[in-house]
DRENBANU-467762 format. One record per residue: x, y, z of N, C-alpha, C in turn; residue in one letter; residue number from 1. Coordinates in pm, 1 decimal. Each point is the difference from the previous one (the first is absolute). Layout:
BEGIN
<r n_u="X" n_v="Y" n_w="Z" ca_u="X" ca_v="Y" ca_w="Z" c_u="X" c_v="Y" c_w="Z" r="a" k="NUM"/>
...
This chain:
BEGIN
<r n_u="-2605.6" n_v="936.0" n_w="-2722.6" ca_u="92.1" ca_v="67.8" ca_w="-90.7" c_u="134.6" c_v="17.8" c_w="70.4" r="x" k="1"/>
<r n_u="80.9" n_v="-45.2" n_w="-94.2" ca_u="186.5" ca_v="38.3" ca_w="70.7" c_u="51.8" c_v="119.0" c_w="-69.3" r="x" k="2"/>
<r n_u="110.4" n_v="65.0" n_w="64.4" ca_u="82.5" ca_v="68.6" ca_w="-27.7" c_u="119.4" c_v="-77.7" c_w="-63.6" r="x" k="3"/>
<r n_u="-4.5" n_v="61.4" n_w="-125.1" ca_u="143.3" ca_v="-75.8" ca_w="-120.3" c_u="70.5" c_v="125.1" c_w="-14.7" r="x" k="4"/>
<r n_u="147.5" n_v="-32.7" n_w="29.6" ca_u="109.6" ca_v="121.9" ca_w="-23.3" c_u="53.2" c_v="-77.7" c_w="-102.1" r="x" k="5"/>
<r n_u="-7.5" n_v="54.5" n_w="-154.1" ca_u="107.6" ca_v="-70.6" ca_w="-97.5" c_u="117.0" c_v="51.6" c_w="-42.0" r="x" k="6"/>
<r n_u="122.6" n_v="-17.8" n_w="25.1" ca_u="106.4" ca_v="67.4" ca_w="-49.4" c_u="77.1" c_v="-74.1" c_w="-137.6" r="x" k="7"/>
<r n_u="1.6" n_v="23.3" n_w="-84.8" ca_u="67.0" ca_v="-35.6" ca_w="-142.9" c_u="83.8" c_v="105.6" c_w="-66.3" r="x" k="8"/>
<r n_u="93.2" n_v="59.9" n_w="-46.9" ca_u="13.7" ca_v="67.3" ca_w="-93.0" c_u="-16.5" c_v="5.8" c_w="-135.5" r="x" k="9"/>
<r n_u="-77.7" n_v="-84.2" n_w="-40.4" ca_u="-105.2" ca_v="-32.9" ca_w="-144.4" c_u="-99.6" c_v="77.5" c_w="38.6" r="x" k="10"/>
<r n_u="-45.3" n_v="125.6" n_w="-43.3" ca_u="-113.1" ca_v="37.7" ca_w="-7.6" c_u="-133.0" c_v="-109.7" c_w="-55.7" r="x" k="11"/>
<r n_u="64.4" n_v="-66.8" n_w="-75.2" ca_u="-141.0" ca_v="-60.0" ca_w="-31.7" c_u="-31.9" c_v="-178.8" c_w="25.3" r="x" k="12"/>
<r n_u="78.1" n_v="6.2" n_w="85.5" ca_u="-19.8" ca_v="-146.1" ca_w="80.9" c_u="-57.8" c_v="84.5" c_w="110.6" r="x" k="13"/>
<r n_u="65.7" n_v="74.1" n_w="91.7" ca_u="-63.7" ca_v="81.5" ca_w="80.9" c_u="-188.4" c_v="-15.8" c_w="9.4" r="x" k="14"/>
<r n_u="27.9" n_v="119.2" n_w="-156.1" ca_u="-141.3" ca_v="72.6" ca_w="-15.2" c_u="-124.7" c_v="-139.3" c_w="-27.5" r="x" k="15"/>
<r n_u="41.0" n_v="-120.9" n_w="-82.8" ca_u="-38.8" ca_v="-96.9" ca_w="-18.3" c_u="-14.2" c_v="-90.5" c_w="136.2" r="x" k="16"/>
<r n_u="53.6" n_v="-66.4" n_w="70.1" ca_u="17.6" ca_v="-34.2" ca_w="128.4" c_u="-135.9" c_v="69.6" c_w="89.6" r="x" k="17"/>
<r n_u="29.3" n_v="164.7" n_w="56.1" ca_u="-112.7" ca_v="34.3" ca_w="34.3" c_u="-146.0" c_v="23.0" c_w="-57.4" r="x" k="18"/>
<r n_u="-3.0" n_v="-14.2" n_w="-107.6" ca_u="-159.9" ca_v="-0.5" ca_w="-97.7" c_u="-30.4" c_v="-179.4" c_w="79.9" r="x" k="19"/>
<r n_u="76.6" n_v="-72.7" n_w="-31.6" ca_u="-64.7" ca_v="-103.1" ca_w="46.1" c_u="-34.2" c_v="-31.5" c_w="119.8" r="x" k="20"/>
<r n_u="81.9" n_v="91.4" n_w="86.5" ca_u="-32.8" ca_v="-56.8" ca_w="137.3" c_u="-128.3" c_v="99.7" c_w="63.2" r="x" k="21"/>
<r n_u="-42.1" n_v="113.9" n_w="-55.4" ca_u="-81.8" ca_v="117.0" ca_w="0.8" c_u="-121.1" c_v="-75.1" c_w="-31.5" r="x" k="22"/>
<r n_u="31.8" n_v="-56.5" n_w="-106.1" ca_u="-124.6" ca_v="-90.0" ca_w="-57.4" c_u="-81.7" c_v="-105.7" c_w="118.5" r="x" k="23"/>
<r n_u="141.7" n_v="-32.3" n_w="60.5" ca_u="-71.6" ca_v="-158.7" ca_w="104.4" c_u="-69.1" c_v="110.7" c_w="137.4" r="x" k="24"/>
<r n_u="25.6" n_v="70.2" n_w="-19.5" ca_u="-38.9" ca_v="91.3" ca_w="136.5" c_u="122.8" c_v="38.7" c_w="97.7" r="x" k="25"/>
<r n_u="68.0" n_v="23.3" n_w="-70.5" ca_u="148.6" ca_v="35.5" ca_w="114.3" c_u="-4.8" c_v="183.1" c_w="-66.5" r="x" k="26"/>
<r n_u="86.6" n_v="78.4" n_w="119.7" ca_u="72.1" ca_v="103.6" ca_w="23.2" c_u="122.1" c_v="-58.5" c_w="-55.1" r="x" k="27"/>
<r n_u="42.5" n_v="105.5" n_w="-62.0" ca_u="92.6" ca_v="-31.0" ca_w="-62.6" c_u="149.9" c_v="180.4" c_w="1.8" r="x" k="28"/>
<r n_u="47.6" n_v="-10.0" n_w="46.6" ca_u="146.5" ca_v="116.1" ca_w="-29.3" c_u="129.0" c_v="-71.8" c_w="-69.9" r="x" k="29"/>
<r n_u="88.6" n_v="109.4" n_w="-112.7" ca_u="34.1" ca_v="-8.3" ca_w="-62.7" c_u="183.3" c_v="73.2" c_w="54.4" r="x" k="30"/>
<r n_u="93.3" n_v="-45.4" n_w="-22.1" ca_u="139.6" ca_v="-8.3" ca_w="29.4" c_u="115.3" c_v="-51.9" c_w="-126.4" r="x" k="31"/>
<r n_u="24.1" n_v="87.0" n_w="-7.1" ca_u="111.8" ca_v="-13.6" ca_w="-139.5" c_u="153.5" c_v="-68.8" c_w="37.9" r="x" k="32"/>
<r n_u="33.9" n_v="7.4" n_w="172.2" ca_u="123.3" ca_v="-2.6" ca_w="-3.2" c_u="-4.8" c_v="-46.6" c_w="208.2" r="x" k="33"/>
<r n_u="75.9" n_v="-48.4" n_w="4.6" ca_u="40.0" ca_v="2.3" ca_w="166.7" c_u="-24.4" c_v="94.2" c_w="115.9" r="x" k="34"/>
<r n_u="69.6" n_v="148.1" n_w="-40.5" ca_u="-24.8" ca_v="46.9" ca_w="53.6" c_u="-138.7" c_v="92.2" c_w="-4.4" r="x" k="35"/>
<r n_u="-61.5" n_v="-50.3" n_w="-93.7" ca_u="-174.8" ca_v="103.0" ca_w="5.8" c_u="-71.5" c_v="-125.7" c_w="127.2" r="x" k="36"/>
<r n_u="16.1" n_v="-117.3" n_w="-68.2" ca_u="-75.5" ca_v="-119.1" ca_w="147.7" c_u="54.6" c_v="14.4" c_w="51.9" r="x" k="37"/>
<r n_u="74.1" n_v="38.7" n_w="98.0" ca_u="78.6" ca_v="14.0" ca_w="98.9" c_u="-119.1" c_v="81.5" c_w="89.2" r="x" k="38"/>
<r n_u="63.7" n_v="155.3" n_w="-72.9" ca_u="-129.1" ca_v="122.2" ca_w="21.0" c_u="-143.7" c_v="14.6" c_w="71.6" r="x" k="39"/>
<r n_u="-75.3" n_v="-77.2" n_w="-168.9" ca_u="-150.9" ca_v="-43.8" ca_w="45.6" c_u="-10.6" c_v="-126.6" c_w="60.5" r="x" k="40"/>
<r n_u="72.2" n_v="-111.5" n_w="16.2" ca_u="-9.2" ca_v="-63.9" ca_w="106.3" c_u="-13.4" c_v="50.0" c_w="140.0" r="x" k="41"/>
<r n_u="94.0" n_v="97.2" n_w="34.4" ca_u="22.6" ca_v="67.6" ca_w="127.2" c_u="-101.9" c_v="83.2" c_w="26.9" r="x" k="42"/>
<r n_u="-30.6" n_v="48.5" n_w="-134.1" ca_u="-129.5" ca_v="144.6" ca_w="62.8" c_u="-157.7" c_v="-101.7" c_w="-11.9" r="x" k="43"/>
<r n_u="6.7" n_v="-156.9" n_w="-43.6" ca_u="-138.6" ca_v="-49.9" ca_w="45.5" c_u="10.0" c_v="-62.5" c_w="124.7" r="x" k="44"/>
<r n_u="113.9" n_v="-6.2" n_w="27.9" ca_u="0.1" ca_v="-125.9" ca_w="152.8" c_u="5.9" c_v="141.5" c_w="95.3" r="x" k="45"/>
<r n_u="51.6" n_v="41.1" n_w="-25.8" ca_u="-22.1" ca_v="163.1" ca_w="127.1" c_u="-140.0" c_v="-0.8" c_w="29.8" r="x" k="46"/>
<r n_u="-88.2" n_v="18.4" n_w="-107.2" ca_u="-136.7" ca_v="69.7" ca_w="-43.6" c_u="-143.8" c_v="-116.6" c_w="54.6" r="x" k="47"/>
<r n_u="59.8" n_v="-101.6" n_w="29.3" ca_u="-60.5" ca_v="-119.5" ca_w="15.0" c_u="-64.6" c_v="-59.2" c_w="-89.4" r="x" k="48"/>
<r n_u="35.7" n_v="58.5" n_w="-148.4" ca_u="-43.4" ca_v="-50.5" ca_w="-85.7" c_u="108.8" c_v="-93.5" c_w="-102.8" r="x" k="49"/>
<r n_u="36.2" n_v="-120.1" n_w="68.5" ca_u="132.7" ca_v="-60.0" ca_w="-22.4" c_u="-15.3" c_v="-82.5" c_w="-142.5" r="x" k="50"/>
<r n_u="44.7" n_v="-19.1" n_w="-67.5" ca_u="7.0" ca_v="-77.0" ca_w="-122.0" c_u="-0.6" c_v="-159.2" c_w="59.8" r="x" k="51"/>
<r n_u="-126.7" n_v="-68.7" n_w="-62.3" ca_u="1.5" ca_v="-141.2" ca_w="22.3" c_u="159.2" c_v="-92.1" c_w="-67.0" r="x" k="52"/>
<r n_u="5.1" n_v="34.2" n_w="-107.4" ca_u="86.5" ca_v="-84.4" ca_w="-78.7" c_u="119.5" c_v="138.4" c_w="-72.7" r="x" k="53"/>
<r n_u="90.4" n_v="-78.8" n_w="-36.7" ca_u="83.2" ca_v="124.2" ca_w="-77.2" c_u="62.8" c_v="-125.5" c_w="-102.8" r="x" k="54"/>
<r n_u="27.5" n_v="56.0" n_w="-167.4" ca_u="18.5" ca_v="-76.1" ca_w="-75.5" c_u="106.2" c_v="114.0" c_w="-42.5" r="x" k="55"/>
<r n_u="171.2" n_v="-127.9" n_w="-3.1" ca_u="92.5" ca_v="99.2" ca_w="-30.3" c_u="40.1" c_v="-67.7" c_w="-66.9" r="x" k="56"/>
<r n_u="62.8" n_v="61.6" n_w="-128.7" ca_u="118.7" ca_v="-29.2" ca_w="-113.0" c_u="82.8" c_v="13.5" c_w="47.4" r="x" k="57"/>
<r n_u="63.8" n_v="-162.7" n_w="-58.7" ca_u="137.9" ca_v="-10.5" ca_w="95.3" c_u="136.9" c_v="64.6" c_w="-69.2" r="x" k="58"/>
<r n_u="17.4" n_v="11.8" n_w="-113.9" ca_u="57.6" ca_v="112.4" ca_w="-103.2" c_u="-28.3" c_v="131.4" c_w="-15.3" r="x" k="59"/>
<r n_u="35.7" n_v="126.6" n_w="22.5" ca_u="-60.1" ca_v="152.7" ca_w="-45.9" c_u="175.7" c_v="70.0" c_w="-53.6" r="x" k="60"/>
<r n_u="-28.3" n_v="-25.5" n_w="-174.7" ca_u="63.0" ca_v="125.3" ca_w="-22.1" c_u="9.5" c_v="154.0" c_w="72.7" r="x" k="61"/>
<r n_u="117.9" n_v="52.3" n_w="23.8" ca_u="16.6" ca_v="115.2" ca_w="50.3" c_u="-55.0" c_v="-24.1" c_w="121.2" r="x" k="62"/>
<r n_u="-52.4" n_v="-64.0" n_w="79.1" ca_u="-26.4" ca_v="15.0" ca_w="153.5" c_u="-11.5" c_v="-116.8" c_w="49.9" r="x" k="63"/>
<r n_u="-24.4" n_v="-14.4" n_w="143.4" ca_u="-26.0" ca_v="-44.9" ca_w="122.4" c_u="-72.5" c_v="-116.4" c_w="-43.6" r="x" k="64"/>
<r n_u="6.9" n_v="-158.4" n_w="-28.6" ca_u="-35.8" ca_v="-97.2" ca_w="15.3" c_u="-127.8" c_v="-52.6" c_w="75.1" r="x" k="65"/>
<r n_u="-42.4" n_v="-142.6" n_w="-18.4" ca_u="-68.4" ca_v="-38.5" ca_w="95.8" c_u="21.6" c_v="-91.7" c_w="133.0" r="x" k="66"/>
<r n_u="128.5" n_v="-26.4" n_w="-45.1" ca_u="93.5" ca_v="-75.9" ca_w="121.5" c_u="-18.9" c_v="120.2" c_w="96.8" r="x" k="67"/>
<r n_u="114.8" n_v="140.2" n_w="-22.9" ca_u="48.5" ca_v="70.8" ca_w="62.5" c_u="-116.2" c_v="71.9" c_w="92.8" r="x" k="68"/>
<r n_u="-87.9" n_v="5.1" n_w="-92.9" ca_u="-107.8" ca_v="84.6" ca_w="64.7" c_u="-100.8" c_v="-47.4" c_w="112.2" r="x" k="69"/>
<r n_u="-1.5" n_v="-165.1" n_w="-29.3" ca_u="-66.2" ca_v="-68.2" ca_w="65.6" c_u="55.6" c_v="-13.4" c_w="183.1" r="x" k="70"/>
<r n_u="131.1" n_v="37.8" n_w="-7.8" ca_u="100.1" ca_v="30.1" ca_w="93.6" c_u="-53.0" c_v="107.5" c_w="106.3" r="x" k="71"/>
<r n_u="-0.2" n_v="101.6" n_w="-87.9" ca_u="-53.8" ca_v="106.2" ca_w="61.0" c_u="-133.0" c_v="-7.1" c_w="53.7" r="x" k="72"/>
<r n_u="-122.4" n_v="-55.2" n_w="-74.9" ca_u="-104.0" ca_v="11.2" ca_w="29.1" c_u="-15.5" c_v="-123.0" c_w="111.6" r="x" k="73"/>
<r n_u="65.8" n_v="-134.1" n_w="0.6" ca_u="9.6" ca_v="-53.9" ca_w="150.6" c_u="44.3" c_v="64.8" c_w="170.7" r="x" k="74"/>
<r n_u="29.5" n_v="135.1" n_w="-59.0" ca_u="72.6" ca_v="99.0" ca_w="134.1" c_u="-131.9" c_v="87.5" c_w="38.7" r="x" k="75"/>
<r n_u="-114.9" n_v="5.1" n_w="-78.5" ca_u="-82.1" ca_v="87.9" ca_w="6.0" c_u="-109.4" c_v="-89.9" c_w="57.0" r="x" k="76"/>
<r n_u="-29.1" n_v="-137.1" n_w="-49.0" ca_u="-70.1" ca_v="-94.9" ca_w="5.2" c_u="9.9" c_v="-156.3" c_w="-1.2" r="x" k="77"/>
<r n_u="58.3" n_v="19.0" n_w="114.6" ca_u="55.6" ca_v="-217.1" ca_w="-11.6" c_u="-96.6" c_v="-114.7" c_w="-70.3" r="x" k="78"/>
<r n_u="-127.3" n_v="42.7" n_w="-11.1" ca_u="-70.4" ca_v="-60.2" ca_w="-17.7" c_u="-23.0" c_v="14.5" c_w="-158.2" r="x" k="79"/>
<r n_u="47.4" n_v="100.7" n_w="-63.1" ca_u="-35.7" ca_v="17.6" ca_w="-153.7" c_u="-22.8" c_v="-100.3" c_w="-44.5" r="x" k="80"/>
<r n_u="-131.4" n_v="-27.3" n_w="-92.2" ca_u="-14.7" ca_v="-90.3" ca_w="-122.7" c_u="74.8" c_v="46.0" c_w="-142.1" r="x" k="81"/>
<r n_u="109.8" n_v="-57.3" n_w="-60.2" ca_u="49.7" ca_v="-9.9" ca_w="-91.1" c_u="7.8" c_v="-82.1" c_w="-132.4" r="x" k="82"/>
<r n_u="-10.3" n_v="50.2" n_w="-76.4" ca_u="-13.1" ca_v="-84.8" ca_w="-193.7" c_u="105.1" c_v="-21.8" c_w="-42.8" r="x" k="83"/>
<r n_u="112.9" n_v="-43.8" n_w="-52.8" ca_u="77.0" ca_v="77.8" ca_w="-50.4" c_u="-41.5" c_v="-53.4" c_w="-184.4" r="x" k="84"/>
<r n_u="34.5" n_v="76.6" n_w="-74.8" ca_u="-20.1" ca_v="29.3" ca_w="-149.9" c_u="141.7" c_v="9.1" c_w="-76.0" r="x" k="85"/>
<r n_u="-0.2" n_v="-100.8" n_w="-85.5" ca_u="146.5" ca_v="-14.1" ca_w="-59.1" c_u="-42.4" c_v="-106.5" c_w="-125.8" r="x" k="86"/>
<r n_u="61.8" n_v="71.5" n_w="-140.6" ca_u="44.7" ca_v="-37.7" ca_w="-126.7" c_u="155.3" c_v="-139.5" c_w="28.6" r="x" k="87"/>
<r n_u="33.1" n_v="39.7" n_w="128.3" ca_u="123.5" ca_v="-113.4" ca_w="34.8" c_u="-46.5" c_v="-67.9" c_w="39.1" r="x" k="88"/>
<r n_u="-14.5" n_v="-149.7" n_w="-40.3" ca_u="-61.7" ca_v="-112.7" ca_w="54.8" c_u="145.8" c_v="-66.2" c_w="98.9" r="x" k="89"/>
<r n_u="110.3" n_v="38.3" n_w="-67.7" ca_u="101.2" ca_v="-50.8" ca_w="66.4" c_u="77.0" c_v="46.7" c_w="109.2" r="x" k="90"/>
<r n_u="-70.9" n_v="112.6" n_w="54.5" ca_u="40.7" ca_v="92.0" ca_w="74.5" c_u="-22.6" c_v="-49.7" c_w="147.8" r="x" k="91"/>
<r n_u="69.7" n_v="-12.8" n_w="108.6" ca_u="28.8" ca_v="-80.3" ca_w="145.4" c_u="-125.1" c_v="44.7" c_w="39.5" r="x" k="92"/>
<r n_u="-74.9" n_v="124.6" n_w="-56.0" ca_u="-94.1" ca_v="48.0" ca_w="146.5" c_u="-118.5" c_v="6.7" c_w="-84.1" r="x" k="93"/>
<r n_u="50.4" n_v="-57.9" n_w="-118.1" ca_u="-162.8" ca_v="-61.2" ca_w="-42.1" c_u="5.6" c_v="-168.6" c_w="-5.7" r="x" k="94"/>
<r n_u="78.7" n_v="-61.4" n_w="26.8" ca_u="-5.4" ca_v="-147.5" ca_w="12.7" c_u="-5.4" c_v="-57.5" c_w="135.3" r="x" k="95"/>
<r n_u="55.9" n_v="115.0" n_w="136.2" ca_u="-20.3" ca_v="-45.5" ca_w="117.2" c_u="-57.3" c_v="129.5" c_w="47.5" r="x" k="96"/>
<r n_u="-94.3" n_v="9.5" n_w="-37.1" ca_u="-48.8" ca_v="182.9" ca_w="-6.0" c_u="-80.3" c_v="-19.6" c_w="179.0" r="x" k="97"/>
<r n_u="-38.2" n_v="-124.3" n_w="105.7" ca_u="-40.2" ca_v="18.1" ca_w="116.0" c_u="150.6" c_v="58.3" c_w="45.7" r="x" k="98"/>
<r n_u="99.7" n_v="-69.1" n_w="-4.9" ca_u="131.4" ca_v="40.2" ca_w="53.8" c_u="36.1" c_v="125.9" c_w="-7.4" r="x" k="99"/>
<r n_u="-91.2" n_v="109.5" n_w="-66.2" ca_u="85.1" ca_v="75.3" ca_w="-33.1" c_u="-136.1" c_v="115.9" c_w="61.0" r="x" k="100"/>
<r n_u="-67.6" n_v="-68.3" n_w="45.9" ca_u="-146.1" ca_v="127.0" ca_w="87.9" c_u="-113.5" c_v="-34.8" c_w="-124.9" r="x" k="101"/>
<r n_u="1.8" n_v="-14.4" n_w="-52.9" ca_u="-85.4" ca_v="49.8" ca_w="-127.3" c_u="-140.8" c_v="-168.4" c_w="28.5" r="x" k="102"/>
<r n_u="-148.9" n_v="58.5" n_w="-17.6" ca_u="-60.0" ca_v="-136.6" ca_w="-4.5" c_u="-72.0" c_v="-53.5" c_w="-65.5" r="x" k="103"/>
<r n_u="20.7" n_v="36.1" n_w="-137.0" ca_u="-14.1" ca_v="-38.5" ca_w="-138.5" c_u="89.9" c_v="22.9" c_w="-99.5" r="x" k="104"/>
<r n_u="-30.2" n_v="-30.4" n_w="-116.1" ca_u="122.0" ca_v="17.4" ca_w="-95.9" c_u="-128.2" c_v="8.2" c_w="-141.2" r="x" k="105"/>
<r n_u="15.8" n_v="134.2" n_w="-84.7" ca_u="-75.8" ca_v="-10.1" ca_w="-129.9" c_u="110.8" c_v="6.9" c_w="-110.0" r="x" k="106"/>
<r n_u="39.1" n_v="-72.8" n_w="-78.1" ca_u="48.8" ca_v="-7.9" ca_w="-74.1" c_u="-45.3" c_v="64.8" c_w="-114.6" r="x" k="107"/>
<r n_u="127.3" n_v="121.6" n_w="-94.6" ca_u="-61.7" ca_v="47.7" ca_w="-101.6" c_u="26.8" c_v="-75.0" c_w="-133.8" r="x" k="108"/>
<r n_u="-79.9" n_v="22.1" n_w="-102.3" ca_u="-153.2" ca_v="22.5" ca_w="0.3" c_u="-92.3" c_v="-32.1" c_w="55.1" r="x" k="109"/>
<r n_u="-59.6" n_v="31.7" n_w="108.4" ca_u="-155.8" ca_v="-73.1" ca_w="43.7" c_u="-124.0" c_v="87.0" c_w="-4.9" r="x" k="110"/>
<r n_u="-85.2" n_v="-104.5" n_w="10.1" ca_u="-130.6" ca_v="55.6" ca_w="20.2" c_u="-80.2" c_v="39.1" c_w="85.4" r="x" k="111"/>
<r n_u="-169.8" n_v="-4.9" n_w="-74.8" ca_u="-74.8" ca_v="-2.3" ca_w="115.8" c_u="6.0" c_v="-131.8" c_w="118.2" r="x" k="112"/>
<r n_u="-41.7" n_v="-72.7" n_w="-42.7" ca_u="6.9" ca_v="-104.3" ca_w="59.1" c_u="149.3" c_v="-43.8" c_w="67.1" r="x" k="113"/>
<r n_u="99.8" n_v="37.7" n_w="-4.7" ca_u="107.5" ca_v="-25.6" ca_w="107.4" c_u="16.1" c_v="112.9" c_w="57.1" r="x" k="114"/>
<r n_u="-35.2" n_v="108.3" n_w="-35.3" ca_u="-20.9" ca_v="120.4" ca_w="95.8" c_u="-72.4" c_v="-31.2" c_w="104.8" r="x" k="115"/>
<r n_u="-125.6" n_v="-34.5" n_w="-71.6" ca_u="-139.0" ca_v="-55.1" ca_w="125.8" c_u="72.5" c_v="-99.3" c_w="106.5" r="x" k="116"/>
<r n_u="43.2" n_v="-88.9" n_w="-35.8" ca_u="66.1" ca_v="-142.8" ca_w="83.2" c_u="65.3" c_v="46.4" c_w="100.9" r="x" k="117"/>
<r n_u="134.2" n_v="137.8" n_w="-63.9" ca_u="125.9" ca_v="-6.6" ca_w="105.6" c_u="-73.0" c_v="133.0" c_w="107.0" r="x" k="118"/>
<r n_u="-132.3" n_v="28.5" n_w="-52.6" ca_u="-42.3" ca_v="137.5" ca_w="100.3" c_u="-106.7" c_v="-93.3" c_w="97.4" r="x" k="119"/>
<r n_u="-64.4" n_v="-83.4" n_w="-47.9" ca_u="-70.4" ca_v="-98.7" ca_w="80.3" c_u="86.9" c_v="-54.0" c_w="126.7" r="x" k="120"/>
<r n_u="106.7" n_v="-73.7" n_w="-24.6" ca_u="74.8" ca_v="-74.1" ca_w="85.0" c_u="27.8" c_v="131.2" c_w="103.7" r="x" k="121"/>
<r n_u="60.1" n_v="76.8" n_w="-52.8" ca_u="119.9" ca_v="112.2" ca_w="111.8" c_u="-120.7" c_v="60.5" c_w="60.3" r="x" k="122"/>
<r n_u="-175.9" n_v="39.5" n_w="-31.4" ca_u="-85.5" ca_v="6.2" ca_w="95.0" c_u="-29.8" c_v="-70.6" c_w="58.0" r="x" k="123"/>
<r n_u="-16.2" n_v="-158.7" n_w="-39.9" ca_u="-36.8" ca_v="-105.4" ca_w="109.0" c_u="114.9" c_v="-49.7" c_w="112.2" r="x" k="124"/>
<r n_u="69.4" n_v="48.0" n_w="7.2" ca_u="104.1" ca_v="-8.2" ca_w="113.4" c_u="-22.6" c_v="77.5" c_w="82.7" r="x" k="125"/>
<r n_u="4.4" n_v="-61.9" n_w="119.6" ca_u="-43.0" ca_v="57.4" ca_w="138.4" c_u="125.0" c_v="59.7" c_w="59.7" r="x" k="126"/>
């Protein structure tokens, strides 16, 4: 079982997102905005209970991004596994999204099954 930090400001991509991954057998925490993953990122890697993967929206009305945040959370953890999640297909850091830290890319709308894929890969990396 992994630790999934999802940050979206869609409550219900969010809330949807983690039902499925709860389902495959993952831990799953929930982040509306940049600076909440920022936070519980920091208070699980303190705790030694570090988040395997973190899946960030690369857009957040009213707050803190998944570019920006992903920034921060490389200062806490060089090693972070990163998603990034974006409705912009045309967006630089979802088309060269390794360049940009991130080591998957889910494009919205997706599913189970590309959820499963891009959480498969960013665990099978050593």
């Amino acid at each position: 079982m992994s630790r999934v930090l999802i940050m979206d400001d869609e409550s219900i991509i969010r809330n949807s997102a983690g039902r499925v991954l709860s389902r495959m057998g993952h831990e799953v925490q929930y982040a509306s905005h940049g600076e909440e993953v920022i936070v519980l990122y920091q208070k699980a890697h303190a705790t030694q209970r570090a988040f395997d993967v973190v899946i960030l929206d690369l857009i957040i009305r009213d707050g803190m991004g998944g570019q920006e945040a992903l920034a921060h959370l490389r200062r806490i953890d060089p090693h972070v596994k990163a998603i990034v999640s974006s409705g912009s297909t045309t967006d630089p850091a979802v088309l060269e999204y390794a360049s940009y830290g991130f080591r998957a890319v889910l494009a919205k709308p997706y599913g189970r099954r590309e959820l499963a894929a891009a959480l498969q890969k960013v665990l099978e990396e050593s």
